[in-house]
N, C-alpha and C positions, 0 to 999 in steps of 0.2 A: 423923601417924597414917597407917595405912594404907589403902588407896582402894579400891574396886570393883575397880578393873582386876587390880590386885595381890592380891586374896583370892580370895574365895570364889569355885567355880567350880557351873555346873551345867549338867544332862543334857537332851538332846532340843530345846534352840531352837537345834540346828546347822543348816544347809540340808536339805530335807527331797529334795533333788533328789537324793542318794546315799540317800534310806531302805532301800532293800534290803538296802545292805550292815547298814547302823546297826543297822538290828533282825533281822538274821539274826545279828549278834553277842548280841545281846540273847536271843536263842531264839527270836524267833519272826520269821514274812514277815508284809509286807503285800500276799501275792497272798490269793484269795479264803480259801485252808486252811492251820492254821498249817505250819510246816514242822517235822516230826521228826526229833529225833535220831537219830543215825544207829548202831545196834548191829550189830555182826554176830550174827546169829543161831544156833541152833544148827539142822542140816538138818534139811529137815522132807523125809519118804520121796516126797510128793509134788511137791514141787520140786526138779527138778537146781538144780547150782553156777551154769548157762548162764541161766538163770532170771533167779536174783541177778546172777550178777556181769556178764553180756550181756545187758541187759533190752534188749524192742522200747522205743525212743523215739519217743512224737510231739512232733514241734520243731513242729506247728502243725496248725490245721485239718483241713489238707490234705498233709501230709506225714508220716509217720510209715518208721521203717527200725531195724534190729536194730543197737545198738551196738557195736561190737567194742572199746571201750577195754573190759581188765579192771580192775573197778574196785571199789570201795565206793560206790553212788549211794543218794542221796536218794531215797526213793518211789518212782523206776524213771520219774523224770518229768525230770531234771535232765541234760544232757549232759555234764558235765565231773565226773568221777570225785572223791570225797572228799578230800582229802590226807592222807596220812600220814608221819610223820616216823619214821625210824630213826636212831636215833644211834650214831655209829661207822664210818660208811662212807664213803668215800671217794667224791669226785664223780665219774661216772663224763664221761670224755673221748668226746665222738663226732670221727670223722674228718671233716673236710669237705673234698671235691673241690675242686682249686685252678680259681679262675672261679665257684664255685658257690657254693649255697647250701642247709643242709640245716634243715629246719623237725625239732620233736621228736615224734616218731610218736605222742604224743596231742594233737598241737595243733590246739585246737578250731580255728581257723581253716580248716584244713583239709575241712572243713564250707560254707564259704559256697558252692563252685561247684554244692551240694545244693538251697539257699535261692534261688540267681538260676537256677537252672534250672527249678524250681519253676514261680517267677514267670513265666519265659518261654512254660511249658508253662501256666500259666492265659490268656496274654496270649493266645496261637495259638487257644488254645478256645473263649472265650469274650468276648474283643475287648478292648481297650485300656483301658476303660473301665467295666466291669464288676465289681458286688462283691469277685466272688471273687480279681479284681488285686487292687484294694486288700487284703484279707487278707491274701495271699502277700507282696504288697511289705511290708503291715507285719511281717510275719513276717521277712525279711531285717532291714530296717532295726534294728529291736530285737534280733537277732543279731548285728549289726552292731557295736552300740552296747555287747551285754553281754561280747566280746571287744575292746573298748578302742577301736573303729576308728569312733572319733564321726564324724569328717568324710566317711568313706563311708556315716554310715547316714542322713544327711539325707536325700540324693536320694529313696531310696525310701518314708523316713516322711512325705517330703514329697508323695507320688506318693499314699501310702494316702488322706492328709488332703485332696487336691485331689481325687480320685475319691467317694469316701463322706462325708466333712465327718464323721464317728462323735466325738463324744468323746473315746474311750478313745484314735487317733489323734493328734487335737488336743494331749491331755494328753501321749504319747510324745515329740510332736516338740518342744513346749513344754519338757520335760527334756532334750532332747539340746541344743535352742538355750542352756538356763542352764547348761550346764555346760561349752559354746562361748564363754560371756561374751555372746551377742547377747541382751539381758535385757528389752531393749523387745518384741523380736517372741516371747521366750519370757511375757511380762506379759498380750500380747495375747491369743496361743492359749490360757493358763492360764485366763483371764476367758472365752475361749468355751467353753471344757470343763468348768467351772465351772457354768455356765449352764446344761449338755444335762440328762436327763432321769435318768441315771444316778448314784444318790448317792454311792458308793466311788468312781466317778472323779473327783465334785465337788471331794470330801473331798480326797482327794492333790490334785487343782489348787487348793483353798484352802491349804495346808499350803506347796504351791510358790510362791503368792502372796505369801504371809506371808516364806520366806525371799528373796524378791526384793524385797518391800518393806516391813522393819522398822519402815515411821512406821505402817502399818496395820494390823500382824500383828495386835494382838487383834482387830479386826473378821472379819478373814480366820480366825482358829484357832476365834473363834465359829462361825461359816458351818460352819467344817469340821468343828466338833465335832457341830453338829446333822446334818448330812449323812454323816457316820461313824456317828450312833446309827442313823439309818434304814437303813443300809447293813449296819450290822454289830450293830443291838443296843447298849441301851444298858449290856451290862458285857463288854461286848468287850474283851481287850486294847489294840485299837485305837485304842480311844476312852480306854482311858488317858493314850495316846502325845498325843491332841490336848489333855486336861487338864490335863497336864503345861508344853503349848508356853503353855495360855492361863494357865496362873497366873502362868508365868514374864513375859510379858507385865504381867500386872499387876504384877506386884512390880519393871519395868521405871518404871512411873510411883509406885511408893512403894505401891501398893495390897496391902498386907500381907492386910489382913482379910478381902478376896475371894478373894483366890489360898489361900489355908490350905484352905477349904473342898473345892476340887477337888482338890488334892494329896492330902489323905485320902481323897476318894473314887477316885482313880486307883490311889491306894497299897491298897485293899480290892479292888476290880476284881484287880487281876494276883496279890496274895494268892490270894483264890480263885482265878483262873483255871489262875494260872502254879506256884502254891504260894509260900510265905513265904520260902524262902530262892532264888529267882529273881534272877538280875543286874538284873533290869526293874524290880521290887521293890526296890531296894539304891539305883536310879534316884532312883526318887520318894523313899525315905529319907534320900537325900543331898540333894534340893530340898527336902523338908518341914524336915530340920535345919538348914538354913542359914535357912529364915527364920524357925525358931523361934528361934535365936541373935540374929538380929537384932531379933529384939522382945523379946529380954533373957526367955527361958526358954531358959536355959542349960541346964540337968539335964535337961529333955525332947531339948532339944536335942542333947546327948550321947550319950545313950543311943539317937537315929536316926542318929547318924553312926558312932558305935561299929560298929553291926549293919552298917548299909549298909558299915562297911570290913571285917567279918568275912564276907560275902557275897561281894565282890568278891576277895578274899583265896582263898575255897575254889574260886569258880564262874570265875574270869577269869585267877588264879595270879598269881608273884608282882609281875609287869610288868604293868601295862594302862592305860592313859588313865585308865582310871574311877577304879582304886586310887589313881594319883596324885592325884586330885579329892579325892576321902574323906582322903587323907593331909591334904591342902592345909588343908580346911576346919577336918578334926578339930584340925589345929596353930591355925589361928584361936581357934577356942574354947578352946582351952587360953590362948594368949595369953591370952584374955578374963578367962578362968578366973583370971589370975595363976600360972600355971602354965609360963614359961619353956622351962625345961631337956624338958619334954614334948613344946611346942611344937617346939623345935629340932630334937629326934630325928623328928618326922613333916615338917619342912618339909625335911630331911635326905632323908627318904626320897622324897618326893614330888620332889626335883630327879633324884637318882639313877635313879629311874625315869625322868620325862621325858627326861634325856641320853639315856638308852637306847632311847626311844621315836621322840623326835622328833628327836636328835643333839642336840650342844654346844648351837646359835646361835641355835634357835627363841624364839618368843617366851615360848610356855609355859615356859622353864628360863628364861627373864628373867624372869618373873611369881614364880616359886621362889628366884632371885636374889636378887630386888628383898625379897620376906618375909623372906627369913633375914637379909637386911642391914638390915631395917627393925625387926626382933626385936634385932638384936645392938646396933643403935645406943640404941634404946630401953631396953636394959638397962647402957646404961654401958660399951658395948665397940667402940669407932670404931676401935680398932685390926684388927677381926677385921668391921665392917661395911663397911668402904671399899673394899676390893677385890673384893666380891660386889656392892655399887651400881655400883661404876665397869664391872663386866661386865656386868652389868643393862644399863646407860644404854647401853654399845658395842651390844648385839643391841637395842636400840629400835632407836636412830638406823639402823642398819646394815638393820632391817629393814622399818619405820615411819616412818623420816625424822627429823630433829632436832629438830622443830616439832612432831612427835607429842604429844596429852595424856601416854601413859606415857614418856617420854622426859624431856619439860620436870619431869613430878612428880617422876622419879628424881633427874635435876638439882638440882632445889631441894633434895632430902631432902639430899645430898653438901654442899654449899654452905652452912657454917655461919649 
């Protein structure tokens, strides 16, 4: 039979130390306001085009200056210009001088000697050690850190948190350390920023707690979920995002009957907030189904994963992580269902996407491997299931080790 590892998959118990991006995919941030979509407008006579597309930025407190990438920005608060894709055109070639090197003229990097100048000009003013350092330093460092360059942005977040001790601080550098791998001294600073008097920062340093130490997380996604209601309201999107981490928790120790209750209320929360056909929404539908599947209400349980994959279908298109999940499961339950040839065609889908996603050798296209060859063996076809397990078992071992649980289980399924 098939195992946890190899089925059902679910949303939001990923590390909470990348949330920005996770739930800016989702539609919304976890800064103080949600973040909007981005339209182009049509002109209004009191705004020039310079307006929109060169808005003034403040990158911090204390710094603020007129943009010149022309762009599509977020709320006029974002520095790196929207993306857009054109299809049809040709990459364009820049020359680079032999000996040199030429950066691409919106490259935010380009930026930092704005951010350490800053800081230099509060250091000269107001002395070494003074509020307003720490601001500016954290302001670099978390610049630092949102153009990829972790290992420059310690110094400075480290500079903010030994100056002011602030939380919100504590909690930056504590995310730059876990995403460094130093997990002990990011454990530490999480548990002091946790602790200060600020509930939204509590919230995300319980959230970072939880994804550094899986034997706690539901005591940690508790804390955080009460520290998200004070912070943000108890029907905050937010606080669905934490509902979601704690059910899955329970349903981590077999606890079906507590975890049901919050998945519903997280799944009503982002209905209202976000509207019913939301990726967020699609989220909790795809967690609510699977563990309606699993306590054998199948037909409820259909009909949330149906929706959840006609959601992620319209709102995510035809490739996404999420689709391949709703494929994964909804072939589950079909299995379940006695429904084969259904199944096949969604665990089909569900690999082709992840090759696409995550390449050939990932584990997730092992995980789609291992189902389609666990279906095919199960229905009497070893000739058409042995070479989808034996590729399975190659990206364990190859990625996981030999000794791996999903490695030895593929093993044995091959091994008459």
């Amino acid at each position: 039979m098939r195992t946890a590892e190899m089925c059902s998959r679910s949303y939001f118990a990923d590390s909470w130390i990348d949330r920005d991006q996770q739930l800016q995919k989702l539609g919304y941030s976890y800064s103080s306001s949600p973040l909007p979509s981005v339209r182009h407008r049509v002109a209004v006579a009191k705004q020039s085009c310079v307006g929109c597309h060169m808005p003034q930025v403040q990158t911090g407190p204390h710094l603020r200056f007129t943009n010149h990438w022309i762009g599509v920005y977020e709320n006029g608060s974002h520095l790196v210009p929207k993306r857009r894709t054109v299809k049809g055109l040709l990459p364009l070639q820049l020359a680079v001088p032999k000996g040199g090197s030429l950066s691409a003229p919106a490259d935010p990097s380009g930026l930092r000697p704005l951010f350490e100048q800053a800081l230099a000009d509060r250091e000269r003013e107001f002395g070494a050690r003074h509020p307003k350092v720490a601001r500016s330093a954290a302001d670099l460092g978390l610049f630092l850190k949102s153009i990829g360059q972790q290992a420059a942005a310690e110094s400075p977040l480290r500079k903010a948190v030994e100056i002011g001790g602030l939380p919100a601080d504590q909690e930056s550098l504590a995310s730059l350390l876990a995403g460094l791998g130093r997990q002990a001294e990011a454990i530490e600073l999480f548990r002091q920023s946790a602790s200060g008097s600020d509930p939204a920062v509590a919230a995300r340093s319980y959230a970072g707690l939880a994804a550094l130490d899986p034997q706690r997380a539901e005591s940690y996604y508790r804390r955080g979920l009460e520290s998200e209601e004070k912070a943000s309201g108890k029907d905050h999107p937010r606080v669905a995002i934490f509902l979601n981490n704690l059910a899955l928790a329970l349903r981590e120790r077999g606890d079906n009957a507590s975890a049901e209750p919050l998945l519903r209320r997280a799944l009503a929360i982002q209905e209202k907030a976000l509207g019913p056909d939301h990726a967020a929404a699609a989220s909790t539908l795809n967690n609510l189904g699977s563990l309606l599947q699993s306590t054998g209400r199948l037909a409820e349980a259909e009909r949330a994963e149906r929706r959840a994959l006609r959601i992620f279908e319209q709102k995510l298109g035809p490739e996404s992580m999420e689709l391949a999940t709703a494929c994964s499961n909804l072939a589950d339950l079909e299995w379940s269902m006695g429904v084969p040839a259904a199944a096949e065609s969604l665990y089909r889908r569900a690999l082709s996407i992840d090759e696409s996603v995550y390449g050939p050798d990932h584990t997730e296209v092992a995980a789609d491997l291992a189902n389609l060859g666990l279906l095919f063996k199960e229905s009497g076809k070893p000739a058409q299931a042995d070479p989808l397990l034996r590729r399975a078992l190659a990206i364990y071992e190859k990625e996981l080790g030999p000794n791996s649980d999903p490695a030895r289980k593929i093993r044995d399924s091959i091994i008459p």
